[in-house]
C-alpha positions as CSV (number, residue, x, y, z in Angstrom):
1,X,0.0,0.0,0.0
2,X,1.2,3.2,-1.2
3,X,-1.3,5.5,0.2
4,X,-4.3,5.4,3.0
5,X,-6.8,8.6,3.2
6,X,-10.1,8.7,5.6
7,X,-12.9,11.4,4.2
8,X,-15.9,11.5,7.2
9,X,-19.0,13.4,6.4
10,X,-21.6,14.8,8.2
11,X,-24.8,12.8,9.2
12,X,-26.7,12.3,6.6
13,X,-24.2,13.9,4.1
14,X,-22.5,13.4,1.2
15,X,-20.2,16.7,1.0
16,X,-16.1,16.1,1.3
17,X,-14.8,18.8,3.9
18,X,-12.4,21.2,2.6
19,X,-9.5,18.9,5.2
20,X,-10.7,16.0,3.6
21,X,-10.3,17.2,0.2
22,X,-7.0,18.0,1.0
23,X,-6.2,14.5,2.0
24,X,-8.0,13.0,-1.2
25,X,-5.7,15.1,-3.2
26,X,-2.5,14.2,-1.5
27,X,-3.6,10.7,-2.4
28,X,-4.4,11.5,-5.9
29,X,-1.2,13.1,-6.2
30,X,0.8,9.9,-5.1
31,X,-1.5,7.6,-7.1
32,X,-0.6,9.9,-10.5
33,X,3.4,9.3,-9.8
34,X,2.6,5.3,-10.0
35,X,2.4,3.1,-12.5
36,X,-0.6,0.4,-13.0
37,X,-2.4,1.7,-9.0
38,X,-5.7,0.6,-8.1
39,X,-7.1,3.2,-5.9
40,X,-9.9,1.1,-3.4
41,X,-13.1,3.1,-2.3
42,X,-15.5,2.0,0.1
43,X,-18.3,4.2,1.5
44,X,-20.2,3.5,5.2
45,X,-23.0,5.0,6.8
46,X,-24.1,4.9,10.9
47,X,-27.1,3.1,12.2
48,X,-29.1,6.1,11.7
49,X,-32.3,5.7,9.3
50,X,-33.4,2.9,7.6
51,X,-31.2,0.2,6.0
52,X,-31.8,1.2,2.3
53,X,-31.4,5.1,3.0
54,X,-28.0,4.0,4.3
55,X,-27.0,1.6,1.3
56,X,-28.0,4.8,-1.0
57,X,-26.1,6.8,1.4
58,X,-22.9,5.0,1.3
59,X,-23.4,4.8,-2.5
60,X,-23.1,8.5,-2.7
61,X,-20.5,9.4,-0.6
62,X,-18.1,6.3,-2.6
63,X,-19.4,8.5,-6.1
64,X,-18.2,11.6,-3.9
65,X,-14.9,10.6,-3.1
66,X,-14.6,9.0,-6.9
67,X,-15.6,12.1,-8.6
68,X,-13.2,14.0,-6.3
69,X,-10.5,11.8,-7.4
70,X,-11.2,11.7,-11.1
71,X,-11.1,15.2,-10.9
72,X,-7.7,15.6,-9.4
73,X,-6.3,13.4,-11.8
């Protein structure tokens, strides 16, 4: 592993904080110096709200962080 970076959202949110983002793109930044990287993204939501509210949740914050990346490169 080249590279480890944490984004936590608000309840019930999907936007990356502005230290987060800055994590995301140190990440991105190492990724882009590599050759043949996988960059693994896996989203979670709290016991809050209903089981398929959180599934959808956790959807959108991985498509969050995704986007975020693609966009940095």
């Amino acid at each position: 592993m080249k590279g480890e970076a944490t984004a936590k959202f608000d309840v019930g949110s999907t936007k990356i904080s502005a230290q987060d983002q800055e994590e995301l793109k140190k990440l991105a930044q190492t990724a882009t110096g590599l050759t043949g990287y996988i960059i693994e993204v896996t989203g979670y939501a709290d016991s809050r709200g209903s089981a398929a509210m959180n599934t959808k949740l956790s959807e959108n914050r991985s498509k969050a962080v995704i986007t975020f990346l693609m966009q940095q490169g």
